[in-house]
C-alpha positions as a Markdown table, in Angstrom:
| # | Residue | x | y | z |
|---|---|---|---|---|
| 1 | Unk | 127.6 | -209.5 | 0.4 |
| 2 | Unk | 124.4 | -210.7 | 2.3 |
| 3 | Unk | 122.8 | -210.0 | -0.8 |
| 4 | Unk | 124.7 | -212.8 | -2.7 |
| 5 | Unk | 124.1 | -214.9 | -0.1 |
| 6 | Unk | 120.3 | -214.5 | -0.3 |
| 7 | Unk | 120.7 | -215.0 | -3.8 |
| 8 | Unk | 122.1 | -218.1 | -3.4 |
| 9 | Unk | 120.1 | -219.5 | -1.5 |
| 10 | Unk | 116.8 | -218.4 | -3.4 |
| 11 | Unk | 118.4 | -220.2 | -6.9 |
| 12 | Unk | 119.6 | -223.3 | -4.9 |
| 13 | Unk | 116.0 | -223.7 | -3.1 |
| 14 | Unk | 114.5 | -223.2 | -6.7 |
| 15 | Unk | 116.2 | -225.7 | -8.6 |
| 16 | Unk | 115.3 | -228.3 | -5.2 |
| 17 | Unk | 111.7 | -227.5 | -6.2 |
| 18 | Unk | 111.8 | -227.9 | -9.9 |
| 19 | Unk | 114.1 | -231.4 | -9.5 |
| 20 | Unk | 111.5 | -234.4 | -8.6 |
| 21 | Unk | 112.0 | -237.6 | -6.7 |
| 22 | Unk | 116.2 | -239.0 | -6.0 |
| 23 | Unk | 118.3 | -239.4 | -9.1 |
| 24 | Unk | 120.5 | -242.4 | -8.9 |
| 25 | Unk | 123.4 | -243.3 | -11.3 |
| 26 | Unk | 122.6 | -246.2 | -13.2 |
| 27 | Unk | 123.2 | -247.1 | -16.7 |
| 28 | Unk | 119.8 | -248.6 | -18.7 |
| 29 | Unk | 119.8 | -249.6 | -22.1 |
| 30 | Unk | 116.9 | -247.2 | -23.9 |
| 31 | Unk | 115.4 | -246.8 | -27.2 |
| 32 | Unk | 114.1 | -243.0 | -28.5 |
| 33 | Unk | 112.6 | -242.3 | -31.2 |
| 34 | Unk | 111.5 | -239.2 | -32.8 |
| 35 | Unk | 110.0 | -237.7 | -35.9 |
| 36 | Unk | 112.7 | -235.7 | -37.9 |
| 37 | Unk | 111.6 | -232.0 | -39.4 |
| 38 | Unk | 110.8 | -234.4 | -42.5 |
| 39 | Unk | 108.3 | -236.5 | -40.7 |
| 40 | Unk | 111.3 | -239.2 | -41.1 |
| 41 | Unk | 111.3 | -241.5 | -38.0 |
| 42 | Unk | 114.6 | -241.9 | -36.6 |
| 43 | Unk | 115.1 | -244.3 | -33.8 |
| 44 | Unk | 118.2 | -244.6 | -31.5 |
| 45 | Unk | 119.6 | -246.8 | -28.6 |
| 46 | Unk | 121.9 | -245.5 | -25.9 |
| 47 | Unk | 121.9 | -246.0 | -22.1 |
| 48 | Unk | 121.2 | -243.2 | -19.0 |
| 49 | Unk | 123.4 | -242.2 | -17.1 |
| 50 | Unk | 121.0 | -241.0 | -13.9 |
| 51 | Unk | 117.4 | -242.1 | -13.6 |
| 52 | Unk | 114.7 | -241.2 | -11.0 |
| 53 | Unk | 111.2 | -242.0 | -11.1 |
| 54 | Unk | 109.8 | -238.8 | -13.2 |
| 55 | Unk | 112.8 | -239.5 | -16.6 |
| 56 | Unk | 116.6 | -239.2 | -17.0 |
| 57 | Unk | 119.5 | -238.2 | -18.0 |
| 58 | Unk | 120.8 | -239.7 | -21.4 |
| 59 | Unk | 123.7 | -238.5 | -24.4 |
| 60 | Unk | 123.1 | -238.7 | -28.0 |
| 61 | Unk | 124.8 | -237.7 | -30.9 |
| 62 | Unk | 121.7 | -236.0 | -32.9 |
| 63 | Unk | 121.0 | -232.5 | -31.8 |
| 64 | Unk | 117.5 | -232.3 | -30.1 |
| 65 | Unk | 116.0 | -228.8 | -29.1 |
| 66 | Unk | 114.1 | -228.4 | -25.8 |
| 67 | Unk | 110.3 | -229.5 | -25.8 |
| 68 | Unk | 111.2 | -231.8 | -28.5 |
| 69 | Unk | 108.5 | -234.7 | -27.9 |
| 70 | Unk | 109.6 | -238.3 | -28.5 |
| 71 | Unk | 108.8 | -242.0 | -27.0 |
| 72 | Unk | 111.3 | -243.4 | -24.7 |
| 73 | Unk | 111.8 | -247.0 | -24.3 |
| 74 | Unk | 113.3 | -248.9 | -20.9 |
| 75 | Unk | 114.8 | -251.8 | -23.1 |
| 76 | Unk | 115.2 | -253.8 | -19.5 |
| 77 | Unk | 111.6 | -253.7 | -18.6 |
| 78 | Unk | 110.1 | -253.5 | -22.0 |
| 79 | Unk | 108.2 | -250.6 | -20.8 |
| 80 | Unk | 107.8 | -247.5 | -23.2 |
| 81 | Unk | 106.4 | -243.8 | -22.0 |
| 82 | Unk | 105.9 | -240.2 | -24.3 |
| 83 | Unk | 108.8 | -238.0 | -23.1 |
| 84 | Unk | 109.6 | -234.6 | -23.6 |
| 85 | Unk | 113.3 | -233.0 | -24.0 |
| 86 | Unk | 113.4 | -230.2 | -20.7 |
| 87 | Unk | 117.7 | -229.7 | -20.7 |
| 88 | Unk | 120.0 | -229.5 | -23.1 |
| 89 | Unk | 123.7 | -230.1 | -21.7 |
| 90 | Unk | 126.8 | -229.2 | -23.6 |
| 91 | Unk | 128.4 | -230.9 | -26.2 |
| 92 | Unk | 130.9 | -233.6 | -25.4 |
| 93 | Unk | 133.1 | -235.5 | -27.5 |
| 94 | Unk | 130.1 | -238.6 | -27.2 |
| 95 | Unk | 127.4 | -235.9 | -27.9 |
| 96 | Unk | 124.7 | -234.3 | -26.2 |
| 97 | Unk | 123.9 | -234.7 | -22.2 |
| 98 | Unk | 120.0 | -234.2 | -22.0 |
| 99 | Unk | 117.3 | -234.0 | -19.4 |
| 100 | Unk | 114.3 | -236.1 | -20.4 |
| 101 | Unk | 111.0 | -236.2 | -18.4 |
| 102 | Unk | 108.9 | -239.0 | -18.8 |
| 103 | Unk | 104.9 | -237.9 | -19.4 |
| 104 | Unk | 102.5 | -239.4 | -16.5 |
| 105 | Unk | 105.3 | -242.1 | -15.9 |
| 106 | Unk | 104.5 | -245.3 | -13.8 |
| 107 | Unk | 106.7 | -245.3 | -10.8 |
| 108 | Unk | 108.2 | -248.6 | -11.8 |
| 109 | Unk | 109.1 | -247.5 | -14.9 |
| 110 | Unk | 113.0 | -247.9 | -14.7 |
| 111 | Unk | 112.4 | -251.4 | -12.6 |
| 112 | Unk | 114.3 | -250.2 | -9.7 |
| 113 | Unk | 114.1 | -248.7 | -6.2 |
| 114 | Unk | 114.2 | -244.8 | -6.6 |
């Protein structure tokens, strides 16, 4: 039992390290776009659901795989950064929750107080 225990507390500690900066609920209107296997350029709006200063948390229909590179663009601030795909959620019934990580984003990026 102590052995679970450790366990526990070894995988909770690790995901504290790999999760950067305070999330915070908020809903911002963004723009993604990514080149299909096609080299087709698809573009798509939606809004987060959590932010914190290093990407978010957003839900789209399209089926991304992880590592998938695209531009994300904070349609409050006007401000675009490269992003990468680093979570894929399940399915719901208004598609995909995923974990997107902004590349060398500026701290300011969402226009609020993380």
């Amino acid at each position: 039992m102590s052995l679970k225990l450790r366990e526990s507390k070894t995988v909770s500690a690790h995901y504290r390290e790999k999760r950067r900066g305070r999330r915070m609920n908020s809903r911002v209107p963004v723009r993604l776009e990514w080149d299909d296997e096609s080299g087709k350029r698809i573009v798509v709006e939606a809004h987060t659901r959590i932010v914190n200063p290093y990407g978010c948390m957003v839900v789209l229909q399209q089926s991304l795989n992880l590592e998938h590179r695209l531009a994300l663009s904070n349609l409050a601030t006007q401000s675009s950064n490269a992003a990468v795909i680093v979570w894929k959620g399940n399915a719901r019934p208004d598609g995909w929750e995923y974990g997107v990580e902004l590349v060398a984003p500026e701290m300011d990026f969402w226009g609020l107080e993380l």
